[in-house]
TORTIKE-486138 format. One line per 2 residues: number of its first residue (from 0); their letters; for each residue x, y, z of C-alpha. Coordinates in pm, whole numbers, plus 50000, padded with zeros to 5 digits. Layout:
BEGIN
NUM = A = X:Y:Z  ...
//
This chain:
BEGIN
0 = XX = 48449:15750:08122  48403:15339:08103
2 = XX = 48049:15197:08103  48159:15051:08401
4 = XX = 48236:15343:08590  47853:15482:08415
6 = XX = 47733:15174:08585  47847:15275:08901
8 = XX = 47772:15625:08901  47402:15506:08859
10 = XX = 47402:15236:09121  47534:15525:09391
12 = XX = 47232:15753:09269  46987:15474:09345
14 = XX = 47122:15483:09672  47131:15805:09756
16 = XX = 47548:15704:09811  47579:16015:09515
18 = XX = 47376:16371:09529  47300:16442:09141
20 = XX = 47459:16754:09214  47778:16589:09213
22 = XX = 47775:16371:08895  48065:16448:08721
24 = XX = 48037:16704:08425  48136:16523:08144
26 = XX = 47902:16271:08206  47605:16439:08342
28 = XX = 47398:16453:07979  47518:16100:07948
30 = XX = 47177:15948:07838  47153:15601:08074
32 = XX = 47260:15816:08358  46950:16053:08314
34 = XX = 46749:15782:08224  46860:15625:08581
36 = XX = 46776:16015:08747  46433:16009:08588
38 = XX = 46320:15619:08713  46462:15717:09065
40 = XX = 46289:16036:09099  46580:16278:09135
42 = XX = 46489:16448:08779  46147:16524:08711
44 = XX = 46057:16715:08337  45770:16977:08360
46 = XX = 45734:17235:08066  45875:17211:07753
48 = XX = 45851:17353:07428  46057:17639:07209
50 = XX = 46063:18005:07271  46056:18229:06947
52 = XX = 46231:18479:07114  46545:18300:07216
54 = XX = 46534:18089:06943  46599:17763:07135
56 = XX = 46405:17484:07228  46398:17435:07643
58 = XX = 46333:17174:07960  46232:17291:08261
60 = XX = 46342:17022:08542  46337:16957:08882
62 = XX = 46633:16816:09051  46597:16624:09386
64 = XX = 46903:16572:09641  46969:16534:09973
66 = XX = 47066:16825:10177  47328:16811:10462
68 = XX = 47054:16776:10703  46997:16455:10558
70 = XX = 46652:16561:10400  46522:16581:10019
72 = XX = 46563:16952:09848  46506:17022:09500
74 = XX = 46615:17266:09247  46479:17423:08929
76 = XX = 46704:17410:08634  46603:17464:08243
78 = XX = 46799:17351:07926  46812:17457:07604
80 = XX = 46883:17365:07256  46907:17497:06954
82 = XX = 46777:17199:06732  46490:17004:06755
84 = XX = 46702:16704:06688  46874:16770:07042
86 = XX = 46627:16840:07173  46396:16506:07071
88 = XX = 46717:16353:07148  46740:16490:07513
90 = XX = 46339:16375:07612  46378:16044:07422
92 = XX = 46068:16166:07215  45856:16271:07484
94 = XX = 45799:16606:07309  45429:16655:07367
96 = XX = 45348:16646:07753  45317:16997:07909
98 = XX = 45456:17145:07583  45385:17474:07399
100 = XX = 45574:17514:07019  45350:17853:06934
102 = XX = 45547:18082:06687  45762:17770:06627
104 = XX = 45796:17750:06244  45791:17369:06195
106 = XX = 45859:17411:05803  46226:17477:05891
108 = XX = 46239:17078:06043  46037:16899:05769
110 = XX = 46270:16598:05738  46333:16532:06046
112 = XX = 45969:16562:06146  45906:16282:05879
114 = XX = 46177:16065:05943  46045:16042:06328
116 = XX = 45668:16091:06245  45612:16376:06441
118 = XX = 45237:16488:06504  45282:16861:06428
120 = XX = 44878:16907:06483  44931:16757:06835
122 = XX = 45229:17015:06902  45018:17268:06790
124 = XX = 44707:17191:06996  44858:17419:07316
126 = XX = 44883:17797:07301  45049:17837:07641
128 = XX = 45183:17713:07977  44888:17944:08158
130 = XX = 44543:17938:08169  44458:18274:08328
132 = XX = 44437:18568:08150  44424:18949:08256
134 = XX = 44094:18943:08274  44081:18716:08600
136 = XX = 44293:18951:08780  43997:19110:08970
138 = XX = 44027:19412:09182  43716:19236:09458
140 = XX = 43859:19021:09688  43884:18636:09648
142 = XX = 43805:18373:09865  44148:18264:09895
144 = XX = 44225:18592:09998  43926:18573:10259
146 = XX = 44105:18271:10375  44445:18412:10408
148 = XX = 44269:18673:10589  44094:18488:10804
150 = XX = 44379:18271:10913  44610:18576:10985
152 = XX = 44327:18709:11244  44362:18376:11399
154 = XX = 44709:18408:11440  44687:18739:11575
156 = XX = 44471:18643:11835  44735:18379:11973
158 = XX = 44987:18667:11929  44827:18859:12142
160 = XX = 44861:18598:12428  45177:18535:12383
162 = XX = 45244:18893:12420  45030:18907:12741
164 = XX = 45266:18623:12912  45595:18830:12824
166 = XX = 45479:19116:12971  45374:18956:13290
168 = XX = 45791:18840:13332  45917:19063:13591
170 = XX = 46249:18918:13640  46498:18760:13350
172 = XX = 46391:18374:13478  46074:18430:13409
174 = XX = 46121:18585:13068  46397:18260:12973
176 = XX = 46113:18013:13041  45827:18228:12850
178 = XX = 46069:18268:12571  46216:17879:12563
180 = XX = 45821:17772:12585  45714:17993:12290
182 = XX = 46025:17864:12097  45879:17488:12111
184 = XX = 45544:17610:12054  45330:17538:11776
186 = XX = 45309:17915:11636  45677:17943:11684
188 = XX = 45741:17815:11353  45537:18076:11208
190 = XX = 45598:18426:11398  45994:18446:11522
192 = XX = 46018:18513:11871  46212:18863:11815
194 = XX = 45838:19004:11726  45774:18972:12087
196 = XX = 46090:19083:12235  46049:19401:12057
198 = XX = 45685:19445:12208  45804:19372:12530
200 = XX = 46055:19689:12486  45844:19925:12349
202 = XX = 45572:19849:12573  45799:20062:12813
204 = XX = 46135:20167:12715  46197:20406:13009
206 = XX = 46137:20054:13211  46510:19975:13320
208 = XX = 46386:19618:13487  46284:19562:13113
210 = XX = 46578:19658:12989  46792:19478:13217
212 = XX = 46569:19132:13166  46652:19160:12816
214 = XX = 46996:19231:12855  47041:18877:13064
216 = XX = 46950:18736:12787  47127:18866:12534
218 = XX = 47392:18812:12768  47311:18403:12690
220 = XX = 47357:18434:12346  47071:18216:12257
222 = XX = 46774:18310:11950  46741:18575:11881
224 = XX = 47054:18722:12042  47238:18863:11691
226 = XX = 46914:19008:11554  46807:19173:11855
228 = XX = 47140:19306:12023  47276:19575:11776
230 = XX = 46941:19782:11725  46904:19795:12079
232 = XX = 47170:20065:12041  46916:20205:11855
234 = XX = 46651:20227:12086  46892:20286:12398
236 = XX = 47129:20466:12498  47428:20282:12318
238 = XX = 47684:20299:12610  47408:20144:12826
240 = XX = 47381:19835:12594  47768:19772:12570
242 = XX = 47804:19836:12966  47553:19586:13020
244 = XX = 47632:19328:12716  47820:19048:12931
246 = XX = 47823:18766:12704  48081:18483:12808
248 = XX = 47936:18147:12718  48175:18131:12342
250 = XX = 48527:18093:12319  48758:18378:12431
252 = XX = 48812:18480:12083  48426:18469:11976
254 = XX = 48381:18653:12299  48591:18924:12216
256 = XX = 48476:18952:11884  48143:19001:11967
258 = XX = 48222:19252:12185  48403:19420:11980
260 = XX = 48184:19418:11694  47867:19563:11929
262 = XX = 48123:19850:12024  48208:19924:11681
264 = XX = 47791:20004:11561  47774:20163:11895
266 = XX = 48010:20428:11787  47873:20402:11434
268 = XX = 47552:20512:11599  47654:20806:11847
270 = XX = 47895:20909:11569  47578:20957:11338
272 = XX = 47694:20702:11071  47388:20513:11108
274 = XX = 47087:20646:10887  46761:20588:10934
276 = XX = 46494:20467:10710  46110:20317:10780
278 = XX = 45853:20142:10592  45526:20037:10731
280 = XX = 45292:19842:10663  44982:19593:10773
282 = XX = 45154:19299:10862  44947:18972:10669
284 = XX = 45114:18714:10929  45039:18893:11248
286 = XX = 44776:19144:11143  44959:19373:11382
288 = XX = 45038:19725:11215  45431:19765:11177
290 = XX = 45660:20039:11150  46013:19866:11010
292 = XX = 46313:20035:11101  46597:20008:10813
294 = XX = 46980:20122:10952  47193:20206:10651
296 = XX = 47564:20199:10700  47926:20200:10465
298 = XX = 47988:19899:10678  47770:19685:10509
300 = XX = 47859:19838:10129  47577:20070:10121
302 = XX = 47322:19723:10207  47017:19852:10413
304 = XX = 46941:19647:10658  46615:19576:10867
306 = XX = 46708:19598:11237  46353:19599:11426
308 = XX = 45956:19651:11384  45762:19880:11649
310 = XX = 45397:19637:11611  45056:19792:11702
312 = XX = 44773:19586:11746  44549:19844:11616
314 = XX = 44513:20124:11336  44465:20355:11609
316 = XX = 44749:20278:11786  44944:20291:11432
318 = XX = 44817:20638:11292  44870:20779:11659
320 = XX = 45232:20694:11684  45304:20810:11307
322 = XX = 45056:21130:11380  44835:21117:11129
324 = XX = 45141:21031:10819  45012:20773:10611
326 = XX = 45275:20841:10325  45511:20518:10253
328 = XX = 45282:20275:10389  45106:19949:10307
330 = XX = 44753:19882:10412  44633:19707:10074
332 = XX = 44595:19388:10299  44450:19542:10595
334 = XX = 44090:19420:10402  43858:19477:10681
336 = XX = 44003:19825:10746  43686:20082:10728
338 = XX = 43820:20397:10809  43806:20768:10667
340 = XX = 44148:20822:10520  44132:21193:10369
342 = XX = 44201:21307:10718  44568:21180:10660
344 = XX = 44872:21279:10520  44884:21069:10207
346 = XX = 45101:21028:09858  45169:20847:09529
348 = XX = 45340:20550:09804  45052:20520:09965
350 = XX = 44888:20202:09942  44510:20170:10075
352 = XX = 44221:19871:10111  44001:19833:09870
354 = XX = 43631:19945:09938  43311:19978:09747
356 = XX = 43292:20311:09808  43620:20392:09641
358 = XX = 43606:20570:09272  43913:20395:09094
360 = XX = 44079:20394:08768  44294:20120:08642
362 = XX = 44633:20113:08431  44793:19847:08286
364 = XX = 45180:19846:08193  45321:19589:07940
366 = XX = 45684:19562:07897  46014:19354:07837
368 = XX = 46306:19387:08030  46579:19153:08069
370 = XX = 46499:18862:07906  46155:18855:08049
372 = XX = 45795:18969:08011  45599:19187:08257
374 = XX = 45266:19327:08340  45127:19531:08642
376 = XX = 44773:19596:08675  44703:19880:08939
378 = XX = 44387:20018:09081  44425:20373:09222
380 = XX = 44157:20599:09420  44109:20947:09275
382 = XX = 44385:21088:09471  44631:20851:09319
384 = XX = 44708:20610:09619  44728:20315:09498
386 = XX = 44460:20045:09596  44566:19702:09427
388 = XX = 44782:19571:09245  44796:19247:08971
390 = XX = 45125:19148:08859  45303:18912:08610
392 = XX = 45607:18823:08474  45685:18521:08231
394 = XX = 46012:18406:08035  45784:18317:07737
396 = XX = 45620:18539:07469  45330:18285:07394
398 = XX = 45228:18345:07800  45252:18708:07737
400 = XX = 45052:18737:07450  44769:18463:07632
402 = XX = 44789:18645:07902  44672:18953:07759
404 = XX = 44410:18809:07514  44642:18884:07230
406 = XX = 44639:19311:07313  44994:19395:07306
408 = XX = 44892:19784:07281  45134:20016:07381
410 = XX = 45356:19765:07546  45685:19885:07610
412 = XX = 45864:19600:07377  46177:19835:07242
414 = XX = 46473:19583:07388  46264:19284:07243
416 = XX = 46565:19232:06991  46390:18866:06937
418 = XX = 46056:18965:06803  46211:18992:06433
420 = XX = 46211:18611:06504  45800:18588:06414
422 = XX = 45694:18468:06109  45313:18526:06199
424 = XX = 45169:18765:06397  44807:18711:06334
426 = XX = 44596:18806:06599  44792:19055:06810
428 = XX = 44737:19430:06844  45081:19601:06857
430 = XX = 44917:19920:06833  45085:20211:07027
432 = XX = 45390:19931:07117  45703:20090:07195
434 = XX = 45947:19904:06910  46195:20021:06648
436 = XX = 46097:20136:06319  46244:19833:06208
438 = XX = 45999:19612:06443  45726:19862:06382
440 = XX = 45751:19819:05966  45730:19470:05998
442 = XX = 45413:19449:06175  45250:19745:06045
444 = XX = 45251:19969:06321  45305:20388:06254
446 = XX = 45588:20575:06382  45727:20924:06464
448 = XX = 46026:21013:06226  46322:21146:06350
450 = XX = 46568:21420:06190  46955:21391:06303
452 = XX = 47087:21748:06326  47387:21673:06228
454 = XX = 47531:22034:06237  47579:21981:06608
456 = XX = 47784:21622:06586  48122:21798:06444
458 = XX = 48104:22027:06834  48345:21765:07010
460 = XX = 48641:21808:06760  48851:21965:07016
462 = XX = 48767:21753:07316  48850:21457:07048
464 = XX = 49173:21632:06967  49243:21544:07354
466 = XX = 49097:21221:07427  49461:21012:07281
468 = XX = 49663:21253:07541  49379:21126:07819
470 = XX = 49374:20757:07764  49685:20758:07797
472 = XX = 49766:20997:08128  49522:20749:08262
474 = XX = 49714:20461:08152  50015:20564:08364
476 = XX = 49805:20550:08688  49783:20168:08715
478 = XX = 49793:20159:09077  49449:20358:09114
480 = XX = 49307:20287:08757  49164:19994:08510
482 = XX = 49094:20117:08143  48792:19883:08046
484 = XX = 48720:19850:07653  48379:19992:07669
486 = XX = 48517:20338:07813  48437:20242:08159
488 = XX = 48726:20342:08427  48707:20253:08787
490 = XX = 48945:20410:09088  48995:20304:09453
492 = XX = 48927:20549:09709  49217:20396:09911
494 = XX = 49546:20311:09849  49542:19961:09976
496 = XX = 49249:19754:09947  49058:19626:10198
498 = XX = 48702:19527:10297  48617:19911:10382
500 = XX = 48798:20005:10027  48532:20208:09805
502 = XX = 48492:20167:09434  48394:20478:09188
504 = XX = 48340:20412:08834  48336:20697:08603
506 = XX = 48285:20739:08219  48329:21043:07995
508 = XX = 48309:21142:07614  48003:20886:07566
510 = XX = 47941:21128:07244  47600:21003:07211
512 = XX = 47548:21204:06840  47794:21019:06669
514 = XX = 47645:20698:06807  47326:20789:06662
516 = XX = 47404:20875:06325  47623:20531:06326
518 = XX = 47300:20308:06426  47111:20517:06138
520 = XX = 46847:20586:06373  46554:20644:06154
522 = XX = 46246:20731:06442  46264:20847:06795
524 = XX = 46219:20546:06911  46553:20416:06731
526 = XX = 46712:20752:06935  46575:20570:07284
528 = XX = 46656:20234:07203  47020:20306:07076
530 = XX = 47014:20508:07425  46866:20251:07654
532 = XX = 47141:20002:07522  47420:20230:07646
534 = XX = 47299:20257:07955  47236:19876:08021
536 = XX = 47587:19802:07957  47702:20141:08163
538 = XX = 47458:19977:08431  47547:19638:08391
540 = XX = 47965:19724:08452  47939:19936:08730
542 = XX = 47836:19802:09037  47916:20073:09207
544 = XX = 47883:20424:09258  47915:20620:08871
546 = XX = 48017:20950:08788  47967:21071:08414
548 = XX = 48204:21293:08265  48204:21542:07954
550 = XX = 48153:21499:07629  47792:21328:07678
552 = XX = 47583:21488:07369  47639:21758:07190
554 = XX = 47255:21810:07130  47121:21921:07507
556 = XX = 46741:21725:07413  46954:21349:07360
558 = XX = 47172:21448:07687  46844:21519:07878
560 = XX = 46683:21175:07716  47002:20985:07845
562 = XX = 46992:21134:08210  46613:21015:08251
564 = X = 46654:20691:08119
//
């Protein structure tokens, strides 16, 4: 591209005549162009630094465009490189604001550090992005959380009037210009109006003058029409709801089809292909107690998909409608809740408010999964339901290791293929990690040996004798089959696809023995990570449902390892 044409790229993002979405690829690291994004506001820098894990320097940016409303959105985007020289390159030197280089070994860029006169110290100076640490994540509750609390009482109390002046519309006029005046109020941002057409339902579903109000409406196809209309077949009599569905204010077609559609779950419901799911919970916008009803349907590729709340203003309302079960619910945030809870039904899901009169015991789980760093802090009563929780997650291992004051004990770190990238380790406690015994001989840390029987890994010879004759009987059936090179096969459930078309992915002969003597697994923990790996990429090619053949282990201890993991 000319300099010209740069030139006039820049001159339309100073206008806002271009979205920096749309400057063209080949030219969007072009360095006067980002220059031009930075002055004008649409690229902002924030963090910087390298991670030791990844081996790559990053930039964290914002990027600022206009959205088709006409309005200014932003996005979060991070590059990386894998020199320093890029990288310097990239920030025209501006290497120290809001950076963190810990674990960076800045031996390996000597010259280059020289020939720019780099202040190393200076780079040094930060030891992460955070400044909190475990320790700050208190099980008493904060003031912020005070104020969230108290704010969400507030809004409760106008909820309450609001419900009040629904329930007082006896005929569908009255109930349009309650409903239009709520949608222009002030606390209509905040709560969405289907919260009240549900408690105008259930404040009397055997009410048919409600029912047929709310039909009218529907009827309009106004907010919130398409999230109120199909679980009313739920809370109806389906038939009713079609019968009396009479919407005509769309085209003919998008009439139709909306019929049509609201027929189709109607039958899904009285044909029992509808299942049923709830979670409740105390509600921190409302404060109302909620019961959220989940359908689950094939339609929707196994989605579940929240169709409506039953709300109760208070917990005795709540525990009286679930009769006494407690199990599955929320009421962590409920924080001025004083009630005797042994009386209920109560489990492991149970989550309850925090009081000083609770006994609790804390755990603390450290792990990597997936590229990032995690850590949950939970507070349970002596019964196990849990009270509070603390979590945190971060893409960097120098905010993992500030974060918990340098005690990486028993973290589960086993897929942290990158930590054979540190050169110093001084400081951390990796006692008790979960790691490979190549991970664990580097930093010192003890671990469990582990024996191959390898009498057992010879028991698949005849199974192997038939695996060519297999591969290729399943070859032949390229209408219904894919071979994938991992071992993964996938079949359709119908002969022609289309959207209601079912995919079923299926792997056999995995022979997990062989695969362990082959990594030369020398502790157990080389046996689970060698495992876990196999799994991830089973996991990560099937994205549907997955049905495991033969030939799995030939040692029954690895086979029941690999089912639980």
């Amino acid at each position: 591209m000319t300099e010209k044409e740069i030139k006039q790229i820049i001159r339309q993002l100073k206008t806002y005549k271009l979205s920096i979405e749309d400057v063209p690829e080949e030219v969007a690291f072009d360095k006067e162009i980002i220059r031009a994004e930075r002055k004008y506001r649409l690229r902002r820098t924030k963090n910087r630094g390298f991670g030791v894990i990844n081996q790559n320097f990053f930039v964290e940016e914002e990027m600022f465009y206009k959205d088709s409303w006409g309005g200014m959105d932003s996005k979060s985007i991070k590059t990386v490189f894998d020199t320093l020289e890029e990288f310097y390159d990239f920030l025209e030197g501006d290497i120290y604001t809001d950076a963190c280089y810990r674990y960076y070994d800045f031996e390996k860029d000597n010259a280059f550090i020289k020939k720019n006169k780099i202040d190393v110290e200076k780079l040094k100076e930060r030891k992460a992005f955070i400044t909190q640490t475990i320790d700050d994540s208190l099980l008493e509750i904060s003031k912020d959380e005070l104020d969230e609390f108290e704010k969400g009482e507030k809004t409760k109390a106008i909820c309450k009037e609001w419900i009040k002046k629904f329930d007082e519309c006896k005929c569908y006029e009255d109930f349009y210009r309650i409903a239009t005046n709520y949608k222009n109020s002030q606390i209509g941002k905040a709560v969405d109006i289907s919260f009240f057409f549900f408690n105008y339902i259930f404040k009397d579903v055997n009410d048919m003058d409600r029912f047929a109000v709310v039909m009218e409406y529907m009827s309009t196809g106004e907010y919130p029409t398409w999230q109120v209309i199909k679980p009313l077949c739920l809370i109806y009599d389906p038939d009713m709801v079609v019968e009396n569905y009479n919407y005509s204010l769309g085209t003919r077609r998008e009439i139709s089809k909306q019929k049509h559609a609201l027929k189709s779950y109607a039958s899904k419901v009285k044909d029992g292909e509808i299942e049923i799911y709830t979670h409740a919970f105390f509600d921190t916008k409302t404060h109302f107690y909620c019961e959220e009803i989940h359908a689950y349907t094939q339609e929707y590729a196994g989605k579940i998909l929240r169709e409506y709340q039953r709300n109760f203003e208070t917990f005795e309302e709540f525990i009286e409608y679930r009769k006494g079960d407690l199990r599955g619910c929320d009421l962590s945030k409920a924080i001025n809740l004083e009630v005797d809870f042994s009386q209920y039904d109560m489990d492991e899901s149970t989550k309850l408010p925090f009081t000083n009169k609770d006994k609790l015991v804390y755990t603390v789980k450290k792990e990597f999964w997936r590229g990032d760093f995690y850590v949950e802090k939970q507070w349970k009563n002596t019964n196990g339901c849990l009270i509070k929780s603390k979590n945190f997650s971060t893409p960097y291992f120098f905010d993992f290791v500030y974060y918990l004051n340098n005690d990486l004990s028993n973290a589960d770190l086993l897929l942290c293929d990158g930590l054979k990238n540190l050169t110093s380790t001084e400081g951390i406690n990796f006692d008790g990690a979960l790691m490979t015994s190549t991970m664990c001989e580097k930093f010192g840390v003890k671990y469990e040996l582990y024996e191959l029987n390898e009498d057992v890994i010879d028991s698949f010879e005849i199974s192997e004798k038939n695996e060519e004759t297999a591969i290729l009987s399943i070859k032949t059936e390229k209408n219904s089959c894919d071979v994938i090179n991992s071992g993964m096969h996938n079949l359709m459930l119908t002969s022609n696809w289309d959207k209601n078309s079912k995919k079923v992915y299926y792997i056999t002969d995995i022979h997990l023995m062989h695969r362990l003597k082959d990594a030369k697994c020398k502790s157990k923990t080389d046996v689970l990570y060698v495992i876990r790996n196999i799994v991830e990429n089973i996991a990560r090619e099937a994205d549907g449902l997955l049905l495991i053949g033969g030939d799995v282990s030939s040692e029954f201890e690895i086979f029941k390892l690999f089912v639980k993991v």
